[in-house]
C-alpha positions, -999 to 999 in steps of 0.1 A, spaced: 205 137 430 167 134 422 144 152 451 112 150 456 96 178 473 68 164 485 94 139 503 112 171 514 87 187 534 86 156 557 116 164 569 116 203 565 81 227 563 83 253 541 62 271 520 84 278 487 73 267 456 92 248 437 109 273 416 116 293 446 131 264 465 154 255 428 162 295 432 174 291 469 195 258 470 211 274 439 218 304 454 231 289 484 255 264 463 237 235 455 227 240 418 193 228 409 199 215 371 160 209 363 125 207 379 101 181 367 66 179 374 54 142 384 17 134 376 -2 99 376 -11 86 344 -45 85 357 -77 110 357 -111 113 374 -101 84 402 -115 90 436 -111 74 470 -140 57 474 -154 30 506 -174 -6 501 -207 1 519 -221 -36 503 -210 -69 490 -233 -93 470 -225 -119 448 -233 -114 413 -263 -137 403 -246 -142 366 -210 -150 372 -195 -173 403 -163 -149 404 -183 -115 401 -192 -92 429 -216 -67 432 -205 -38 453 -223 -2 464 -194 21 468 -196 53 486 -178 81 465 -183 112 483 -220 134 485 -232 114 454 -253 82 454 -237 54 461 -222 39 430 -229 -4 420 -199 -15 405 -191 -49 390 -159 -60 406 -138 -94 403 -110 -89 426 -113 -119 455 -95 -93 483 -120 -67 493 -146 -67 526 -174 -43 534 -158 -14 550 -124 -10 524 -114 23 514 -103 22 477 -96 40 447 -125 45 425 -122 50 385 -152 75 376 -171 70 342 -145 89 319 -115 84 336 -82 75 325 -57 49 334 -25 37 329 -22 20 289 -48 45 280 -81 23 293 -111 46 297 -136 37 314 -174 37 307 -207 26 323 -213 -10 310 -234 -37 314 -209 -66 332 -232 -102 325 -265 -85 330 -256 -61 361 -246 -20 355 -213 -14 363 -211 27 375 -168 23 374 -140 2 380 -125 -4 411 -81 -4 403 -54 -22 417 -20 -7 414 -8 -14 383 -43 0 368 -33 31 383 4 29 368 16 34 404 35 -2 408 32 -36 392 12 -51 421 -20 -65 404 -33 -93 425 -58 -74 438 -76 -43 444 -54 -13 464 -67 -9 495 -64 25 511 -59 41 543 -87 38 561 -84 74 574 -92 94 540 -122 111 531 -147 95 505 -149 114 475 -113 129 469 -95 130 444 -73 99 449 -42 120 435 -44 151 460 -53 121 486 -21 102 481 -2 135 474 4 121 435 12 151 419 47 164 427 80 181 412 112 167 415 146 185 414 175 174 401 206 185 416 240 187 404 257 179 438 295 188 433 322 161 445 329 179 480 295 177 490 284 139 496 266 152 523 236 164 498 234 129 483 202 121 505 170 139 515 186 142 547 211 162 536 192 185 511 166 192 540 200 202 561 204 230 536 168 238 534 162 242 568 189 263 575 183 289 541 146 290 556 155 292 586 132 259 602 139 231 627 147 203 607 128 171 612 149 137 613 133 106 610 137 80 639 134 49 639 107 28 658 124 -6 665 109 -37 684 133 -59 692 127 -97 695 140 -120 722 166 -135 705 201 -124 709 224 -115 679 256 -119 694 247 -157 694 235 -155 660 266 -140 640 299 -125 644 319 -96 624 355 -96 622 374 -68 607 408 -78 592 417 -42 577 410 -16 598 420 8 579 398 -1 546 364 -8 570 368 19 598 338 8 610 311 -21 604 275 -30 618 249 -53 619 217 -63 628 193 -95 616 157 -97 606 144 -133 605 109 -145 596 105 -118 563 80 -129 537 99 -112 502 76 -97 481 62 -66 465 70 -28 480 39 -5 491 32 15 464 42 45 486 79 34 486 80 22 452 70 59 438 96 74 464 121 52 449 113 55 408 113 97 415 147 91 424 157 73 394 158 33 412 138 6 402 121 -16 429 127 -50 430 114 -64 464 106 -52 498 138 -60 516 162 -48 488 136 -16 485 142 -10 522 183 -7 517 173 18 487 149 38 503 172 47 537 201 47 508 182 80 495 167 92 526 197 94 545 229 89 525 243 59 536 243 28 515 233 -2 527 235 -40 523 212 -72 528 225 -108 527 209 -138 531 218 -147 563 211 -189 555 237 -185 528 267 -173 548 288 -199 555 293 -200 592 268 -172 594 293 -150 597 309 -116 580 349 -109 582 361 -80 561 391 -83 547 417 -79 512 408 -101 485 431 -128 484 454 -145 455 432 -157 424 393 -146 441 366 -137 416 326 -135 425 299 -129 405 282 -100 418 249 -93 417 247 -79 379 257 -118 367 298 -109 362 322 -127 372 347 -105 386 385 -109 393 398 -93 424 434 -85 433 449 -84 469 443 -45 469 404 -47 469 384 -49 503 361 -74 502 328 -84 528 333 -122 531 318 -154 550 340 -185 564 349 -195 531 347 -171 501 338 -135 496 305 -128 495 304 -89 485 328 -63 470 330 -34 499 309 -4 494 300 -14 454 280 -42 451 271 -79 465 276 -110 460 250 -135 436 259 -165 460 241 -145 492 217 -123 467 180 -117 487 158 -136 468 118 -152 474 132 -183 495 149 -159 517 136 -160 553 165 -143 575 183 -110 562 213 -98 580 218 -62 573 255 -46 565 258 -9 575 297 0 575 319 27 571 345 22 541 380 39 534 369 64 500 402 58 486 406 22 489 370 21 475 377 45 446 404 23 432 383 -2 437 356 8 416 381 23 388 398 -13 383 364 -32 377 351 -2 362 321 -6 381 304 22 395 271 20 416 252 38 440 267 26 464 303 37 458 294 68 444 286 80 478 313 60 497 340 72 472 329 109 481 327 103 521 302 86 536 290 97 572 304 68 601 283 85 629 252 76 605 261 41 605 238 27 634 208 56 624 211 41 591 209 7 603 184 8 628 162 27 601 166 -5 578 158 -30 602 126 -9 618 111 -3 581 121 -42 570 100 -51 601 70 -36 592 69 -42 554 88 -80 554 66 -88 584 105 -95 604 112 -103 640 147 -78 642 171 -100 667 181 -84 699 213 -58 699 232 -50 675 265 -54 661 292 -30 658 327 -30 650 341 2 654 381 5 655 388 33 633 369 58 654 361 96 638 369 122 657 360 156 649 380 184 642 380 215 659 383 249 639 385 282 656 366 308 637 379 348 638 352 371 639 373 396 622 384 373 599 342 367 585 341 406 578 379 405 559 370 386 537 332 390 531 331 428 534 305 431 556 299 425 595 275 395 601 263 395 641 278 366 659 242 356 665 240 349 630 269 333 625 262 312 654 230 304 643 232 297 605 265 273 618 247 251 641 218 249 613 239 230 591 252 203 618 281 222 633 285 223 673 300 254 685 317 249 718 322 284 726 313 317 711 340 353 720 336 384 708 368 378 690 363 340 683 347 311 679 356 277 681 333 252 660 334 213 658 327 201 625 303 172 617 312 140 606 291 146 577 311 173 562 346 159 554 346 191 530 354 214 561 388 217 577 398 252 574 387 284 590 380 299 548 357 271 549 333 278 578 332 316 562 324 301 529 294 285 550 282 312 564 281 333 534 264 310 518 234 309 537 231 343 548 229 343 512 258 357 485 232 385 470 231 402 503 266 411 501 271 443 485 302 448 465 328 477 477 361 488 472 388 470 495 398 485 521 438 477 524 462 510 522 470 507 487 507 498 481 527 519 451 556 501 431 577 518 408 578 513 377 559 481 354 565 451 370 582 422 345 553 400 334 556 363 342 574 345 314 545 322 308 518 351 305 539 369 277 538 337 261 502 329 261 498 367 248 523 360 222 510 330 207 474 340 211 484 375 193 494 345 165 463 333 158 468 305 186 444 285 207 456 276 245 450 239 258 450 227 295 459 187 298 470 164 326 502 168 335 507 125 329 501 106 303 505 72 285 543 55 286 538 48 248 534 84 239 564 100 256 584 71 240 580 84 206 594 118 221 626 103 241 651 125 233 633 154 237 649 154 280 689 157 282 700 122 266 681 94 251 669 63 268 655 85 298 620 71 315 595 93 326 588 92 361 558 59 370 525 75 392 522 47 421 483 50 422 478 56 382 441 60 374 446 43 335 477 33 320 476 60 295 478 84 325 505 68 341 533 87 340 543 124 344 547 138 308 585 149 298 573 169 267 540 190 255 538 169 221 516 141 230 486 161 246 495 188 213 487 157 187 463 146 211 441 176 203 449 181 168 438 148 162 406 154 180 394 185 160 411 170 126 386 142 129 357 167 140 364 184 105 385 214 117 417 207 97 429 243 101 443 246 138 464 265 155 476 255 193 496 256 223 502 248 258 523 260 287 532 242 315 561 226 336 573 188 323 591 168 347 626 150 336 636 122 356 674 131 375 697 103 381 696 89 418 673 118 434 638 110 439 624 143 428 623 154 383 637 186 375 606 204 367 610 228 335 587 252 324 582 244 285 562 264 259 553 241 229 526 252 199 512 232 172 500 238 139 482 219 108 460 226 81 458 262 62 464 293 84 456 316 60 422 308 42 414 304 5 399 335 -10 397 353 -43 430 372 -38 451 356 -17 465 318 -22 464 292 2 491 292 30 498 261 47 516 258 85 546 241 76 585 241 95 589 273 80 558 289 92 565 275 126 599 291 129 589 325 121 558 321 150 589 310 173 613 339 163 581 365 171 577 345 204 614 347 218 612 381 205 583 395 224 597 378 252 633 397 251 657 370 241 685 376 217 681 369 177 667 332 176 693 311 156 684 271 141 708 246 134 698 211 118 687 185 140 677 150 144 645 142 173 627 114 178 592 114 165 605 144 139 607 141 99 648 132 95 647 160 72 627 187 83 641 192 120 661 218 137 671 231 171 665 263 186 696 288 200 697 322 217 732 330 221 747 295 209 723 277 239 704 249 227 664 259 241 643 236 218 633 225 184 609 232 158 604 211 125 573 187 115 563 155 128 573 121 114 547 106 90 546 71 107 535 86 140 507 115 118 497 79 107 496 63 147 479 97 155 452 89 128 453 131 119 462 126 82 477 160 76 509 173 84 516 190 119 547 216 126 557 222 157 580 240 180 588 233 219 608 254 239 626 248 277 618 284 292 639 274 323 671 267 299 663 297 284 660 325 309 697 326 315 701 339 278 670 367 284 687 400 283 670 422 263 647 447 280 614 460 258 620 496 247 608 525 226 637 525 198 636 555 177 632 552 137 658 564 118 651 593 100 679 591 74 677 571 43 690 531 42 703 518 14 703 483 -1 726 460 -20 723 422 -32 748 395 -29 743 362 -46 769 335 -38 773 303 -45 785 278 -13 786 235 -6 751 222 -6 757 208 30 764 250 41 730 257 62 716 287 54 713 300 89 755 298 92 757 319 68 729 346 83 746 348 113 779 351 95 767 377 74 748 398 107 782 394 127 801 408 97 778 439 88 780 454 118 758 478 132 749 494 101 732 463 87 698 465 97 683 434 80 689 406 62 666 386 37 675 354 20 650 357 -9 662 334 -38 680 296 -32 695 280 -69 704 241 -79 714 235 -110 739 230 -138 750 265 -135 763 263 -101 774 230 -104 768 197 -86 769 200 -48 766 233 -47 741 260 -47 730 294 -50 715 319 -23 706 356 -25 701 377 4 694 412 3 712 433 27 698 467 42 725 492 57 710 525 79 722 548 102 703 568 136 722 599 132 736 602 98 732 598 62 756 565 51 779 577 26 787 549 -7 818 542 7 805 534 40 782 506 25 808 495 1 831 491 31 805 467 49 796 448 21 829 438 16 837 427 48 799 407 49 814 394 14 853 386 32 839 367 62 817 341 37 848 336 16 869 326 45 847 306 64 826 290 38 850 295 7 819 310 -10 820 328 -42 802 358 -58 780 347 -87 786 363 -116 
């Protein structure tokens, strides 16, 4: 929102300059982004009045004119504009000035007669693109001023970065609101000064409203007899500070009340209606228009449309229609100033991705008590620049009407949560500043009505928020809180997901934040990753985008997502992970089992090249060791993998995760047809695990465990087993058969090859044995290694390599 401050003090006086008034609306929540001063292209122009006309005896089209310019003589300038008389005030280019396309002005001889300066028309001045004649002025200034400081020129607009709860600040209106009430000033609302003609609208035009619930409320009034042309120059500035372009007076009009007070407006040729008539209603089967940017546009039976007797003629609350488009023929506008539903006009807007200014505002909550002050503003200022005849009455449909909520407001509660007392007079006072009516005022309470144009307010927090926001955030001193503090014994448990984020990011890992929906493609290629295959995820009624259409059933998309993001950006090494519930569908209930899921991702080196160390790249095994230390930390048992097959895994390079023989999710590296779908080019690991499966299985609490102060002691064992033997059987076989003196185990050499035969193969592991309280004698280790060395014979007929 663009805000001119000259145009600001019309409504509210103050005496800020612009950087304190940026500093203020900041301060009070409604960030100030930038401040730009706005100059004229011009220099050394004065406002200057025709004392003399003469003809010029050299040229038929020439005039001779004596122009009063202040205390100086009267200046002769050589002038060939056809639309000046004795007596005009008008802006007067001095010898040296400027104007707009850089033309500098000097004293010339014009066929024989000095010329002292130049007399401008608008677009001379660079102010608008009127140029059939020379600007005439108010008659009312003084001779001699500088025409800048005369028409109030210079001036500094702010741009505000209105957040989505406030559509209230989307007008001048509503930033003077705020203004007045920070300053503490009556604020000025414009009102409009309407001569109605004798003719009766009722008998002129009907509105019917055939969805009440998508147009809560419609008006309209009609202007006949307006001669389409150029804006004043006044209202073309106000509306190029506020980033519009005019186009003519009557569509300038519905622009300029669009930004003074909020509310968007609409003109249609009234001649092209058929009927002359408006009925609001759905689009029906197989409609398109082509709105007023040239597109043809296909509506569905969701979308609200304006329309006449035969065919719509507008898209509600976005943009109009070409067939009924203002143009120079047009002689009668009526004027649309409704109320629309913001949801129906959101969707709207998303399926023909076509945002405006309109919709911006009506998609955020537009005001319906501003409806008729809108309108009536419209049709007054369309009047007086279009030279209209506005018809008796007005119309106004009206069957959704608002009524205001009613919020009682706890003294007490202001100071509980602020920390300091504010007097009720205060309270009362900054409240009713910003539009609020309070209808009665206790020592203990308040109860306030809320104004229709806050749709942000429904909650007692909120009206505290309000006032702490104009009696102003820095004036509230920071102190200790005041509750009895309340002693627990003991550490309290951590939530799972908080040891996990300290876990990974302890790894080296980044956390990511996505939508919690996503594409139906995507969660395809991960379908068994919810209890049996074929499952759908659950379909979003009112999806924004397909690829955000349903809720997600695993982490993995968003995870490749990313990676594929920052791979293309150049950073190949990456290292992340989200937590976050996923929702699996459940078989005739209309609710998902929601599971809290932990999933990480990793491609690229994770351990950089340098001069002494060699690269290290995140691959299944990495992966698994980053989800042992995670199940770890969190206090489950010893993490266990078995071979797996998932969709959207490498066949070969998959496994599941256990704690205590319970499946709680996989880890392996993704399949190379979907790293090519991806377009990452590198190869991703990745592990995801079902917290909510896995809690049953969390036993272990954290501890101080004492070291051992006596000596281990270490012995080898190499055997040789069936190539299809995982190696993870056997470490759990071996773990379960040592006993409680084995204190580690390390596979650290695997063997193919013609010694061992075909089919088979070779793995060493070296076992560590250790005792708490005593030295372990040699038959003691001898006597576990054999039974480590019994259990693999029996259950996977291994034998000792010689």
């Amino acid at each position: 929102m663009r805000v001119s401050v000259n145009w600001l003090k019309e409504f509210v006086p103050f005496d800020l300059s612009p950087a304190q008034l940026a500093r203020a609306l900041t301060m009070a929540g409604l960030e100030v982004e930038t401040i730009d001063e706005v100059r004229p292209e011009f220099t050394n122009v004065a406002v200057g009045r025709i004392l003399t006309l003469s003809r010029h005896p050299n040229a038929d089209k020439l005039v001779l004119c004596r122009v009063e310019v202040g205390s100086s003589p009267p200046l002769s300038i050589v002038c060939g504009a056809s639309n000046i008389t004795e007596g005009d005030t008008v802006p007067v280019a001095l010898v040296g000035a400027r104007l707009a396309g850089d033309l500098h002005v000097k004293k010339a001889k014009i066929r024989g007669e000095t010329s002292e300066g130049m007399l401008c028309s608008e677009r001379e001045l660079g102010i608008s693109n009127e140029h059939s004649g020379i600007m005439i002025l108010p008659s009312g200034l003084a001779t001699g001023t500088n025409l800048e400081d005369a028409l109030g020129l210079v001036d500094c607009v702010l741009e505000l970065g209105v957040t989505p709860n406030r559509p209230d600040c989307l007008s001048m209106l509503g930033v003077a609101r705020e203004v007045a009430a920070i300053t503490r000033t009556k604020l000025r609302i414009p009102q409009p000064e309407l001569r109605e003609s004798e003719s009766e609208i009722t008998s002129l035009t009907s509105v019917t409203i055939d969805d009440g619930r998508g147009c809560p409320r419609y008006a309209a009034r009609l202007v006949s007899d307006v001669a389409i042309g150029p804006s004043p120059a006044w209202l073309q500035q106000r509306l190029q500070k506020a980033g519009l372009r005019p186009i003519n007076n009557v569509v300038d009009v519905t622009n300029y009340v669009l930004i003074e007070l909020g509310h968007p407006l609409h003109a249609f040729d009234y001649e092209k209606l058929e009927e002359n008539r408006i009925v609001v209603r759905r689009a029906g089967a197989g409609e398109s228009i082509v709105t007023l940017d040239g597109m043809t546009r296909d509506l569905s039976k969701q979308m609200l449309v304006i329309a006449d007797a035969e065919r719509p003629v507008a898209i509600a609350g976005v943009m109009g229609g070409a067939n009924t488009e203002v143009t120079e023929q047009t002689r009668k506008v009526l004027i649309e100033s409704a109320y629309f539903d913001p949801v129906s006009i959101r969707r709207t807007s998303k399926a023909l991705g076509l945002s405006t200014e309109a919709s911006y505002r009506f998609e955020r909550g537009a005001d319906p008590e501003m409806v008729i002050h809108a309108l009536d503003q419209t049709a007054a200022l369309m009047a007086q620049l279009a030279g209209g005849a506005v018809a008796r009455g007005r119309i106004d449909q009206y069957p959704g009407r608002f009524v205001p909520p009613e919020i009682r407001l706890r003294h007490s509660r202001i100071k509980k949560i602020l920390g300091v007392e504010i007097p009720r007079d205060d309270v009362v006072s900054i409240l009713s500043s910003l539009g609020f009516a309070v209808i009665s005022d206790e020592p203990a309470m308040a109860k306030i009505r809320v104004p229709s144009h806050r749709p942000d307010v429904s909650a007692e927090i909120d009206l505290i928020e309000e006032v702490a926001r104009i009696h102003g955030y820095e004036k509230i001193e920071a102190t200790y809180p005041q509750d009895a503090a309340i002693m627990t014994r003991g550490v309290q448990p951590r939530p799972r997901e908080d040891e996990g984020r300290n876990a990974l990011t302890s790894c080296g890992f980044s956390e990511i934040i996505t939508f919690s929906f996503g594409s139906p493609a995507d969660m395809a290629d991960f379908a068994n990753a919810t209890p049996g295959n074929g499952i759908h995820p659950i379909r979003m009624k009112n999806p924004l985008a397909e690829d955000e259409s349903v809720l997600r059933i695993t982490h993995i998309p968003a995870l490749l997502r990313t990676v594929q993001k920052n791979v293309n950006l150049g950073n190949k090494g990456l290292k992340v992970f989200e937590v976050g519930k996923v929702y699996w569908p459940v078989a005739g209930e209309p609710l998902p089992d929601e599971r809290l899921c932990i999933a990480a991702a990793a491609t690229g080196l994770f351990h950089e090249v340098n001069w002494r160390d060699k690269p290290a790249e995140a691959d299944f095994f990495y992966m698994k060791g980053v989800a042992e230390t995670l199940l770890d930390i969190l206090g489950y048992s010893l993490m266990e993998t078995r071979r797996a097959s998932h969709a959207g895994f490498h066949p070969g390079i998959c496994a599941d995760i256990l704690v205590d023989g319970v499946t709680i999710g996989k880890v392996g590296e993704i399949h190379p047809a979907l790293i090519q779908k991806y377009d990452i080019g590198q190869k991703v690991s990745l592990f995801e695990i079902d917290l909510s499966a896995a809690e049953p299985q969390r036993r272990r609490e954290h501890g101080y465990e004492k070291p051992s102060r006596f000596p281990y002691s270490e012995r080898d064992l190499a055997i040789v087993v069936d190539d299809a033997v995982e190696a993870a059987a056997l470490y759990s076989a071996i773990r379960t058969a040592g006993g409680e003196m084995l204190k580690r185990v390390v596979l650290f050499d695997m063997y193919r090859g013609k010694q061992v035969g075909e089919g088979k193969k070779s793995l060493a592991f070296n076992l560590r044995f250790q005792s708490s309280d005593r030295t372990l004698t040699d038959e003691e280790v001898t006597a576990a290694f054999n039974r480590v060395v019994e259990e693999l014979e029996k259950r996977f007929g291994a034998k000792l390599r010689a």
